[in-house]
PDB file of N, CA, C and O in Angstrom:
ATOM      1  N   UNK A   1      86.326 120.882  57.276  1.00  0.00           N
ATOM      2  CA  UNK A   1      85.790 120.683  58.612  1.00  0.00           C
ATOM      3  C   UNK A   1      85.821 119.190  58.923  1.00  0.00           C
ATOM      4  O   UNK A   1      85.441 118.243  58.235  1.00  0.00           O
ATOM      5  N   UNK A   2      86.504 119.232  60.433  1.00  0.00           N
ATOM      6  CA  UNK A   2      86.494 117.338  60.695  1.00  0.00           C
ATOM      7  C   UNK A   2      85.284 117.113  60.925  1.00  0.00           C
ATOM      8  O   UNK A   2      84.465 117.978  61.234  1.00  0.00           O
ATOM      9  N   UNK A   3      84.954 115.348  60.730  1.00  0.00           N
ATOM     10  CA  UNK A   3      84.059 114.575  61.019  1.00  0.00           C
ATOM     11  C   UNK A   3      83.239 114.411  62.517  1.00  0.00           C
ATOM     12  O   UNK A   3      83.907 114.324  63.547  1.00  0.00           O
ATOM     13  N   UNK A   4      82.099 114.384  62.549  1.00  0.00           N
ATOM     14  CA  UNK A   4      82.143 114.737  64.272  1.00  0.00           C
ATOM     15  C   UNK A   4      81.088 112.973  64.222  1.00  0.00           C
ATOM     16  O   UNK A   4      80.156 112.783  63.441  1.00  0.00           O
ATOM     17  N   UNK A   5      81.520 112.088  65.109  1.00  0.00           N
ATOM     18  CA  UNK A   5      80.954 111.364  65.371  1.00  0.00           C
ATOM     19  C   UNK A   5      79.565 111.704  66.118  1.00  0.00           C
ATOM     20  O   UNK A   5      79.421 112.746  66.758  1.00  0.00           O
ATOM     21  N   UNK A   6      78.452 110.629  65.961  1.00  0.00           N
ATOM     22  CA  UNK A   6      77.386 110.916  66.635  1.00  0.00           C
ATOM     23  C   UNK A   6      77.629 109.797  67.850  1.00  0.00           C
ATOM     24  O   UNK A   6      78.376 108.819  67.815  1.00  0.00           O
ATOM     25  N   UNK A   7      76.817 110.219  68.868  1.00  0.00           N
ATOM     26  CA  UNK A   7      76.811 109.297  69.961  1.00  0.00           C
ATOM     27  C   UNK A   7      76.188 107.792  70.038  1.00  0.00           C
ATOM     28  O   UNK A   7      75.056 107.864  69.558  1.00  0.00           O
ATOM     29  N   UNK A   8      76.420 106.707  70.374  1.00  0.00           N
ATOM     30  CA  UNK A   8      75.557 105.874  69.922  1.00  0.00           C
ATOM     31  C   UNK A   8      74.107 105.523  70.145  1.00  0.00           C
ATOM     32  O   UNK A   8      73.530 104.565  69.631  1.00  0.00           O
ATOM     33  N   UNK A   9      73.497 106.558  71.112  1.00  0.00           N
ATOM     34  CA  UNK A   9      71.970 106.570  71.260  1.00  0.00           C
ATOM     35  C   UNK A   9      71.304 107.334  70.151  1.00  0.00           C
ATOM     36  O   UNK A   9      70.392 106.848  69.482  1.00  0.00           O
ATOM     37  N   UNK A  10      71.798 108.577  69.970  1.00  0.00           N
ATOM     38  CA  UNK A  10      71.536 109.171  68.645  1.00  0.00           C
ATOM     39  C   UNK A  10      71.472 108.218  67.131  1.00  0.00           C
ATOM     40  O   UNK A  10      70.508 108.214  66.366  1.00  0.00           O
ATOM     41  N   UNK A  11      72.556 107.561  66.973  1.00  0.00           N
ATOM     42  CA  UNK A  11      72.316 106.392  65.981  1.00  0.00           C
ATOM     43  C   UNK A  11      70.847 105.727  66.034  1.00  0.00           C
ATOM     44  O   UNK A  11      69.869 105.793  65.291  1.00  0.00           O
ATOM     45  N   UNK A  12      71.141 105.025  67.302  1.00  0.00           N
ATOM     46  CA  UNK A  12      70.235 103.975  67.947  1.00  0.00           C
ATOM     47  C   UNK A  12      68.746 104.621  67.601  1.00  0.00           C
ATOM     48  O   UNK A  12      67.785 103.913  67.299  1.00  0.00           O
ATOM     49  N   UNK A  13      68.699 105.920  67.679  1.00  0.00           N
ATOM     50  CA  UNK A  13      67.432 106.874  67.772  1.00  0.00           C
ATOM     51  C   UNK A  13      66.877 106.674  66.346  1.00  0.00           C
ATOM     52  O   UNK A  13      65.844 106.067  66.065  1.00  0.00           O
ATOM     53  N   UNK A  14      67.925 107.422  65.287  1.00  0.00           N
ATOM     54  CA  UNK A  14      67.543 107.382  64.575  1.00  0.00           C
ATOM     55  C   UNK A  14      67.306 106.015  63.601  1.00  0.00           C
ATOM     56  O   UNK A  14      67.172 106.166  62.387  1.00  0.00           O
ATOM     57  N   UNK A  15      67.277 105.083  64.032  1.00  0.00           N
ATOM     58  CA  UNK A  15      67.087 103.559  63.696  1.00  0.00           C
ATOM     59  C   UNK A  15      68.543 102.941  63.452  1.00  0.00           C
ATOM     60  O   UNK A  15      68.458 101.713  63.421  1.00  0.00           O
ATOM     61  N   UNK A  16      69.742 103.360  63.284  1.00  0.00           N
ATOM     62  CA  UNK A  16      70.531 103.236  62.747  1.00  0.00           C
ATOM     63  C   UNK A  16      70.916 101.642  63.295  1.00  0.00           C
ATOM     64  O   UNK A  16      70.566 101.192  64.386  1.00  0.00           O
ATOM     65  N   UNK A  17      71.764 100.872  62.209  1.00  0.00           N
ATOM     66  CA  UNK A  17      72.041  99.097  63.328  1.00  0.00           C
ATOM     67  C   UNK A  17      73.411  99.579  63.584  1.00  0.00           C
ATOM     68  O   UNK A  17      74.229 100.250  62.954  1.00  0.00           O
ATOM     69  N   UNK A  18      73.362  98.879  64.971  1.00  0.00           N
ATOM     70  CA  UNK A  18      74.698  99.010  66.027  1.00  0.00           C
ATOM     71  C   UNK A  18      75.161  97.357  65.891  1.00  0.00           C
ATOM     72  O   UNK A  18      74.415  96.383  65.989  1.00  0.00           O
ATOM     73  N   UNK A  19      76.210  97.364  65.708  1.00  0.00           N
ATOM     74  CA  UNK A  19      76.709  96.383  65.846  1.00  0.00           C
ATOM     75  C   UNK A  19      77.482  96.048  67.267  1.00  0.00           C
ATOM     76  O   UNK A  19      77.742  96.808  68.199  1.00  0.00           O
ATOM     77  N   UNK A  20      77.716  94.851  67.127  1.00  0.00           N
ATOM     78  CA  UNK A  20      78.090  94.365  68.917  1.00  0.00           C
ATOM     79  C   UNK A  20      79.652  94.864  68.934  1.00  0.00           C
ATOM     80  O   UNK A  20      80.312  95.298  69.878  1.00  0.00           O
ATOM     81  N   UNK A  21      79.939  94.696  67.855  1.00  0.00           N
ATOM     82  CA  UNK A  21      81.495  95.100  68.177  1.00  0.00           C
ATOM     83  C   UNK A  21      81.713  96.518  68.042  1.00  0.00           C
ATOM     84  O   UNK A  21      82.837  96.793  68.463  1.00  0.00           O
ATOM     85  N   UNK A  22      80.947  97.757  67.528  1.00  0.00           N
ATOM     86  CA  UNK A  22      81.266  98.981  67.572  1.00  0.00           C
ATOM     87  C   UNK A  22      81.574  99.691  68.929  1.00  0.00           C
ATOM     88  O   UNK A  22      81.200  99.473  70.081  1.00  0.00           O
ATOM     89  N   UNK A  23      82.531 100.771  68.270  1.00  0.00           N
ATOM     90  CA  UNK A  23      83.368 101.268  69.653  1.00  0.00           C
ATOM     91  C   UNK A  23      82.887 101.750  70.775  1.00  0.00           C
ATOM     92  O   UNK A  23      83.596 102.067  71.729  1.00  0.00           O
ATOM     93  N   UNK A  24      81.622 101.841  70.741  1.00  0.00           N
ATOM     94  CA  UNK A  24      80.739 103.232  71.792  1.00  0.00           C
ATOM     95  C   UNK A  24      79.615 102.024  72.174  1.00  0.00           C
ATOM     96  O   UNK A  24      78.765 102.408  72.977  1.00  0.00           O
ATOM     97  N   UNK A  25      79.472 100.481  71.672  1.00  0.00           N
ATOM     98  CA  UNK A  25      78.467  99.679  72.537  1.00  0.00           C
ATOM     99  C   UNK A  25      78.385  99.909  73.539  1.00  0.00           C
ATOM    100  O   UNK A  25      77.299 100.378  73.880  1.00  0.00           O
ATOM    101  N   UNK A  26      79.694  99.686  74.849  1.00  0.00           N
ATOM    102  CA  UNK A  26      79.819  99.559  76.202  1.00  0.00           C
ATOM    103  C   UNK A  26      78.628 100.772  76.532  1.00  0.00           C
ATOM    104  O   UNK A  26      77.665 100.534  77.262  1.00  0.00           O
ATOM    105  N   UNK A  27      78.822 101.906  75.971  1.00  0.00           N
ATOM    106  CA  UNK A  27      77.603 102.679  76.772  1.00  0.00           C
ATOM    107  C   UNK A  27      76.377 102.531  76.686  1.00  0.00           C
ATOM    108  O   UNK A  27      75.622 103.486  76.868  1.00  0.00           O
ATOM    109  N   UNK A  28      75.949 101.354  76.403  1.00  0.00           N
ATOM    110  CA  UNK A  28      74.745 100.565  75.908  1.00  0.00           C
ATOM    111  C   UNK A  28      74.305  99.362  77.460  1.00  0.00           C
ATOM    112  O   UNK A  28      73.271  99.004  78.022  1.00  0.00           O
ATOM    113  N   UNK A  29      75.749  99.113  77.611  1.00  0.00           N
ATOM    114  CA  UNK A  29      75.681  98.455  79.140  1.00  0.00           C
ATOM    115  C   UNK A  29      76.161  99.236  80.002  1.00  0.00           C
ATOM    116  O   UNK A  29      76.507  98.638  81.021  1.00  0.00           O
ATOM    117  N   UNK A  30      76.396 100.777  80.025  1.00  0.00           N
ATOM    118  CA  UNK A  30      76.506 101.393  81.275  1.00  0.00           C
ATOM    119  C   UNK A  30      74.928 101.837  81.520  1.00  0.00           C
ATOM    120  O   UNK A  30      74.506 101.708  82.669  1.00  0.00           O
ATOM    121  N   UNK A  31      73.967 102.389  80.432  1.00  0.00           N
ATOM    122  CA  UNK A  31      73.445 102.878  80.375  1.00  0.00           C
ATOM    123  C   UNK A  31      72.133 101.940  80.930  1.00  0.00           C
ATOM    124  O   UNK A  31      71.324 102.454  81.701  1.00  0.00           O
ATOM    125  N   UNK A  32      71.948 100.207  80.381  1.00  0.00           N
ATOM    126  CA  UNK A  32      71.588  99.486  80.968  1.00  0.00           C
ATOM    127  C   UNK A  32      71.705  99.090  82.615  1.00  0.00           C
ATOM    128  O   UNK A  32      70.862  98.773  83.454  1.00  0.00           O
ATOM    129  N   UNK A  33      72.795  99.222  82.643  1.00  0.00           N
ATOM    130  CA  UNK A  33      72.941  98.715  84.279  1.00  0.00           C
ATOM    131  C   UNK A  33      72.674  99.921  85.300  1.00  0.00           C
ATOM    132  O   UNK A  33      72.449  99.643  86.478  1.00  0.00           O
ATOM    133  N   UNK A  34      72.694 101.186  84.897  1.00  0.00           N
ATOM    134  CA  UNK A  34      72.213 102.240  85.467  1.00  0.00           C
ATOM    135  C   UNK A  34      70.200 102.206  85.801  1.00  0.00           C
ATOM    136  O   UNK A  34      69.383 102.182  86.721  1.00  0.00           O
ATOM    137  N   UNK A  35      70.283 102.225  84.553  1.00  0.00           N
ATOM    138  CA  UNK A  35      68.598 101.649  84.722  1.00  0.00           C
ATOM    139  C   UNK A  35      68.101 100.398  86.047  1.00  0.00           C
ATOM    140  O   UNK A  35      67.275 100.522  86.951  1.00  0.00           O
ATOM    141  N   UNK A  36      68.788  99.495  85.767  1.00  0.00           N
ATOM    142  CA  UNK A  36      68.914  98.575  86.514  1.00  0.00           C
ATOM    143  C   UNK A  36      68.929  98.723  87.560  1.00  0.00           C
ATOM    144  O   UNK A  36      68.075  98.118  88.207  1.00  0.00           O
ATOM    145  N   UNK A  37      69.920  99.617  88.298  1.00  0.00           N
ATOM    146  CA  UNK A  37      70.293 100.257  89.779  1.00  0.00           C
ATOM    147  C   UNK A  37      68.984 101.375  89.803  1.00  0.00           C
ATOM    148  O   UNK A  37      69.017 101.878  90.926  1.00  0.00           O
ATOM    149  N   UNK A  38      68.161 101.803  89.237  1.00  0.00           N
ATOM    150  CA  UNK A  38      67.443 102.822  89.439  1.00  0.00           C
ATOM    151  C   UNK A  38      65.955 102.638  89.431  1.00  0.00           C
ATOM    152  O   UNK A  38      65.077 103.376  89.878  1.00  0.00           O
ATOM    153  N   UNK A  39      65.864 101.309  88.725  1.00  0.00           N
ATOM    154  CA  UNK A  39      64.678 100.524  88.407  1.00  0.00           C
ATOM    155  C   UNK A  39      64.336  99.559  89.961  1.00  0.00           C
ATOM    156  O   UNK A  39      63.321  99.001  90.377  1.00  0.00           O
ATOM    157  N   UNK A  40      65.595  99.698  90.451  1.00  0.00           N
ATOM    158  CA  UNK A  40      65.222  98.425  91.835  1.00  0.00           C
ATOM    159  C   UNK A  40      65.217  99.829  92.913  1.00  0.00           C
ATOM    160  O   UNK A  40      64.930  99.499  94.064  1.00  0.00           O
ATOM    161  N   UNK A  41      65.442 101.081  92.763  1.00  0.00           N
ATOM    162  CA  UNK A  41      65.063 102.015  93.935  1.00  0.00           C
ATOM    163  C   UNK A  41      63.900 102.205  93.923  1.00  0.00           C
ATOM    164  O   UNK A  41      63.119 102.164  94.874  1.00  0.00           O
ATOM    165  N   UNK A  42      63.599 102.535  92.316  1.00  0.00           N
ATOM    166  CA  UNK A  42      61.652 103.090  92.163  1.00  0.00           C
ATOM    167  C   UNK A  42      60.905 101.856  92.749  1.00  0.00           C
ATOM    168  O   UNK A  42      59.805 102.099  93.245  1.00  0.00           O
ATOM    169  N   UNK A  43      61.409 100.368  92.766  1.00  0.00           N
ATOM    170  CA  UNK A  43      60.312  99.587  93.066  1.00  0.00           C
ATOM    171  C   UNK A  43      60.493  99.304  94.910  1.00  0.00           C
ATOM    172  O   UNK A  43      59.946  98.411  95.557  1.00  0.00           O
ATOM    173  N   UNK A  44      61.341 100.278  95.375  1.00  0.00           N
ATOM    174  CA  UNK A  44      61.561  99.892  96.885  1.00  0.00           C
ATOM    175  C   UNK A  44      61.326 101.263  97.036  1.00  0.00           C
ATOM    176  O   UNK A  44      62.118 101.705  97.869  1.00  0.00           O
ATOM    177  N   UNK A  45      60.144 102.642  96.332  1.00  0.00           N
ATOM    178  CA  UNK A  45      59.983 103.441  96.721  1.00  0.00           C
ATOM    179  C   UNK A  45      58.330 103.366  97.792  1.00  0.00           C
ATOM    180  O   UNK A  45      57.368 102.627  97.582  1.00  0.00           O
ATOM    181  N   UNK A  46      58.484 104.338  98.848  1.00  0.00           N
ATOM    182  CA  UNK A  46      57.252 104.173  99.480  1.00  0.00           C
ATOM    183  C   UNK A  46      56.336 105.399  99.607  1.00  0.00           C
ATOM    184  O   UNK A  46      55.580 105.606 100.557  1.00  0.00           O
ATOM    185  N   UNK A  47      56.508 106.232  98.467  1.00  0.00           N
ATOM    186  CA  UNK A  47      55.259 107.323  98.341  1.00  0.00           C
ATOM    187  C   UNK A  47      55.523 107.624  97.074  1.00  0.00           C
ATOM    188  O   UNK A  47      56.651 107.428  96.622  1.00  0.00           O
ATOM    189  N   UNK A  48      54.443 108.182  96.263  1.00  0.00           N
ATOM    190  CA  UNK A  48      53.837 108.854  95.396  1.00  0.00           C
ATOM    191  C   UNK A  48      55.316 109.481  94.918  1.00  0.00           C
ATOM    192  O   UNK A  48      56.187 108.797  94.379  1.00  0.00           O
ATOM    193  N   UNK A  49      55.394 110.387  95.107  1.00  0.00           N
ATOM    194  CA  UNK A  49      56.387 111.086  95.233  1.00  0.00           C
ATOM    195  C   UNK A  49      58.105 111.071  94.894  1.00  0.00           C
ATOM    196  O   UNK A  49      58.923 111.705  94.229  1.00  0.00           O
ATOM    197  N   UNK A  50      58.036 109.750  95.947  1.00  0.00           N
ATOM    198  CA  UNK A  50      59.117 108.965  95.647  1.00  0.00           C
ATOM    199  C   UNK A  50      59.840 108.510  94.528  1.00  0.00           C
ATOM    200  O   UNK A  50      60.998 108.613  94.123  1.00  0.00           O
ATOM    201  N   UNK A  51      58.493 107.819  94.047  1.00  0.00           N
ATOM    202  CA  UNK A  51      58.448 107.151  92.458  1.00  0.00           C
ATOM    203  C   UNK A  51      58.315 108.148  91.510  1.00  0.00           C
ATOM    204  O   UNK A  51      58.753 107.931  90.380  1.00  0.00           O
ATOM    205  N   UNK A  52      57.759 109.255  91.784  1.00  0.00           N
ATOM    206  CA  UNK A  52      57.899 109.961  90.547  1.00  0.00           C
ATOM    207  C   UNK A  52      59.160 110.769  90.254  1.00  0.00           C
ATOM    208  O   UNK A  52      59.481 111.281  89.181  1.00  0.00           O
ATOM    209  N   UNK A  53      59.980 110.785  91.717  1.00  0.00           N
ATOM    210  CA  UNK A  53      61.526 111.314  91.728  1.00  0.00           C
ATOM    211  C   UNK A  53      62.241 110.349  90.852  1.00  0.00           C
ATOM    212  O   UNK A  53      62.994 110.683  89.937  1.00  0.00           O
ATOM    213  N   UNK A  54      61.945 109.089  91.204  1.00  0.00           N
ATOM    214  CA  UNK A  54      62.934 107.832  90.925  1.00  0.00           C
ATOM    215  C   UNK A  54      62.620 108.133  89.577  1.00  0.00           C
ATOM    216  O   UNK A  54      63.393 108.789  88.880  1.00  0.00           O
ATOM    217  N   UNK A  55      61.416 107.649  89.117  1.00  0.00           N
ATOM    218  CA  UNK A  55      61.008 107.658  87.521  1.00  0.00           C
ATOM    219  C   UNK A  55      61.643 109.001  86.200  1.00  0.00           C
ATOM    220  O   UNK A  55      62.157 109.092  85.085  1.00  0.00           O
ATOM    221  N   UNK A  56      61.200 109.708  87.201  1.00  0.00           N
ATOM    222  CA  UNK A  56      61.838 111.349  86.005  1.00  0.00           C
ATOM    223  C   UNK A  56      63.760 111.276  85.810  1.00  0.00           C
ATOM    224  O   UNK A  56      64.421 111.788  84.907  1.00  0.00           O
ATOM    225  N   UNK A  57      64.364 110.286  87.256  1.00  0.00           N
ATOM    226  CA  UNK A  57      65.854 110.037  86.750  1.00  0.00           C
ATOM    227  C   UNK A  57      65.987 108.959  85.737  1.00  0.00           C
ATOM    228  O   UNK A  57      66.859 108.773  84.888  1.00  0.00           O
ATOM    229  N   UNK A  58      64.527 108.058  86.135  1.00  0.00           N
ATOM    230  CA  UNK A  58      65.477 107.057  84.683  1.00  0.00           C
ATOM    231  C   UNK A  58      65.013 107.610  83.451  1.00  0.00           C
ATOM    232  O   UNK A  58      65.777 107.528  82.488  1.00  0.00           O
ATOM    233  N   UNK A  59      64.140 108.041  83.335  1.00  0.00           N
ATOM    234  CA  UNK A  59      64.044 108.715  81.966  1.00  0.00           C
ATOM    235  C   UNK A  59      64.127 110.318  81.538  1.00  0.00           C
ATOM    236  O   UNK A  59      63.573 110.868  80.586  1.00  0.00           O
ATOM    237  N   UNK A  60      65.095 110.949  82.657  1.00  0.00           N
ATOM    238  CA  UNK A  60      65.725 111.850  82.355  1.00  0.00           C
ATOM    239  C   UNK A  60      65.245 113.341  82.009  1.00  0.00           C
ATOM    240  O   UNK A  60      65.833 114.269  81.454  1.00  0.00           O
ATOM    241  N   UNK A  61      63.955 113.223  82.544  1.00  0.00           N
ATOM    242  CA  UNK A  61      63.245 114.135  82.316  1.00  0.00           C
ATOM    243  C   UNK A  61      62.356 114.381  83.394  1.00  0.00           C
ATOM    244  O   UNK A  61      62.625 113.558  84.269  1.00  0.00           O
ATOM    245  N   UNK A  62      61.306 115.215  83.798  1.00  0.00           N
ATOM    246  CA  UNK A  62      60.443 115.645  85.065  1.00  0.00           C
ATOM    247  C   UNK A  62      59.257 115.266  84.376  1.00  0.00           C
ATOM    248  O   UNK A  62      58.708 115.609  83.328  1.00  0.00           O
ATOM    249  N   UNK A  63      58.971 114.232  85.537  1.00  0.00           N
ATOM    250  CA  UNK A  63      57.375 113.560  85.657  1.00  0.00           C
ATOM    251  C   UNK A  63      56.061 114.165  86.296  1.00  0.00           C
ATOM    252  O   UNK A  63      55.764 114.174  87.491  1.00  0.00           O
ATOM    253  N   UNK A  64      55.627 114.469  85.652  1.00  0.00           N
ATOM    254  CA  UNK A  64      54.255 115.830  85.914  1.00  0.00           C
ATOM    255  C   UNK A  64      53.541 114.844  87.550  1.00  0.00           C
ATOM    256  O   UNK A  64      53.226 113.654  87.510  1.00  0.00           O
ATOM    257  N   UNK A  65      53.465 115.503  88.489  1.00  0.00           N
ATOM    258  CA  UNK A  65      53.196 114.932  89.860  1.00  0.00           C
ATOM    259  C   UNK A  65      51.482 114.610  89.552  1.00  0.00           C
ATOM    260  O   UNK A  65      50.977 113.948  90.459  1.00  0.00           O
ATOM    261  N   UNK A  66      50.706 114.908  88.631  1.00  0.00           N
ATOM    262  CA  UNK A  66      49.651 114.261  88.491  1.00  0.00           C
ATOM    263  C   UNK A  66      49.615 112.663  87.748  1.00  0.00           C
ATOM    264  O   UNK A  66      48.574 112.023  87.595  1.00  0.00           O
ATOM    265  N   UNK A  67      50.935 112.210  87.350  1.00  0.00           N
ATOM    266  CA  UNK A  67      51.112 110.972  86.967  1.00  0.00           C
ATOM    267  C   UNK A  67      51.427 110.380  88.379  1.00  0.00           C
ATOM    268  O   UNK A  67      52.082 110.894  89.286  1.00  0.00           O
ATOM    269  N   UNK A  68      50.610 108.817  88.321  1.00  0.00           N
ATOM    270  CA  UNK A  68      51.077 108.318  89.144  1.00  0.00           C
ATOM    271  C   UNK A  68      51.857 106.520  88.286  1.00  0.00           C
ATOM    272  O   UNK A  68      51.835 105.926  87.208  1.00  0.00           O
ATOM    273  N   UNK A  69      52.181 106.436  89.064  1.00  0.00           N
ATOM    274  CA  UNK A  69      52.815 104.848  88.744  1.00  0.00           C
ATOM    275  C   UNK A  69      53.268 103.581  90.012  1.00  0.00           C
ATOM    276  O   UNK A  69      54.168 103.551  90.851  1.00  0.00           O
ATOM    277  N   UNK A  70      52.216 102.671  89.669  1.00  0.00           N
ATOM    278  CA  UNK A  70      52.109 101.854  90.726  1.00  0.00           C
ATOM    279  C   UNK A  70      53.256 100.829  90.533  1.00  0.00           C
ATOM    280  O   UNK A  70      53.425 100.248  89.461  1.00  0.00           O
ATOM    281  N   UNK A  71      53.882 100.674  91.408  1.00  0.00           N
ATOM    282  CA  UNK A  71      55.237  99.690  91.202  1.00  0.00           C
ATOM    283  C   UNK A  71      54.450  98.141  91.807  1.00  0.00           C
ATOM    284  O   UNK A  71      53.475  98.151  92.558  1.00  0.00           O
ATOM    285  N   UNK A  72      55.090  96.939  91.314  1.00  0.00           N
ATOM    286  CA  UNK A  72      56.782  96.757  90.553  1.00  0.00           C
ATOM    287  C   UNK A  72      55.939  97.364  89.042  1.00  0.00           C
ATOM    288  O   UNK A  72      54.853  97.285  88.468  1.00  0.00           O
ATOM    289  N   UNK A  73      57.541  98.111  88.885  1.00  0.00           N
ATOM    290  CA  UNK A  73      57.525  98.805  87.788  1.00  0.00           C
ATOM    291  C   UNK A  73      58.884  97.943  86.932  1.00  0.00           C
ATOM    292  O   UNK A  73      60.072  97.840  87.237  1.00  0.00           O
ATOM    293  N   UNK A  74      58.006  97.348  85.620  1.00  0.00           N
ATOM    294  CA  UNK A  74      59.742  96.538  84.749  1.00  0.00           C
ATOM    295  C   UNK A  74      59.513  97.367  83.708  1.00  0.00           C
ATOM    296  O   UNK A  74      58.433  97.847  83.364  1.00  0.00           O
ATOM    297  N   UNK A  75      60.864  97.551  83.092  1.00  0.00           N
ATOM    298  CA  UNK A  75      60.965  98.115  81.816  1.00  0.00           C
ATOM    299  C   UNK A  75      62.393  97.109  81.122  1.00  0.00           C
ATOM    300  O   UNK A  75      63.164  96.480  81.847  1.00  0.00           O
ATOM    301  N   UNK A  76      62.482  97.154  79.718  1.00  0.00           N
ATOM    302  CA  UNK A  76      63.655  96.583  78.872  1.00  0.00           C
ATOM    303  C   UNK A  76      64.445  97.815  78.671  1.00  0.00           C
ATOM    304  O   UNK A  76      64.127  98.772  79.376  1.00  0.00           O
ATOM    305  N   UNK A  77      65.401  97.960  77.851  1.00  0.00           N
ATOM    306  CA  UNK A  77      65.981  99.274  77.388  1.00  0.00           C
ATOM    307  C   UNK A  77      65.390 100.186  76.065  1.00  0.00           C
ATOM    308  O   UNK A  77      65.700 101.268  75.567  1.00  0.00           O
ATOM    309  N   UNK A  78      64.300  99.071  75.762  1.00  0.00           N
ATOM    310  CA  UNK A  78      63.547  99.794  74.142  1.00  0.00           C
ATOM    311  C   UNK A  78      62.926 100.213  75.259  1.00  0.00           C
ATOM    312  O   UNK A  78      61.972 100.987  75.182  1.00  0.00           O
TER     313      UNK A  78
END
């Protein structure tokens, strides 16, 4: 059975070190600059609502509407 590479967030997950030159970094800066573009909508959002739409895309999951989150909202990629 062939080798199946893991993705490099999965690495990343499991603590693994990424080096700058490995082949799958770049999705480390797509994945960054996406945030980036999504991080400056949530903080130009103007309801409740809004932000919790914006928020559940950057982290990819659904944000229970009893959370709230008061913007400016910063985050790093950890």
């Amino acid at each position: 059975m062939g080798h199946i590479e893991r993705v490099i967030f999965e690495r990343m997950r499991d603590g693994d070190s990424i080096r700058f030159n490995d082949h799958q970094y770049p999705k480390i800066f797509e994945a960054v600059s996406r945030t980036i573009r999504l991080s400056a909508a949530l903080n130009i959002s103007t309801d409740i609502d809004q932000i919790s739409d914006r928020l559940s895309e950057i982290i990819g999951a659904q944000i229970d509407r009893s959370t709230w989150v008061f913007i400016q909202f910063y985050a790093n990629f950890g």
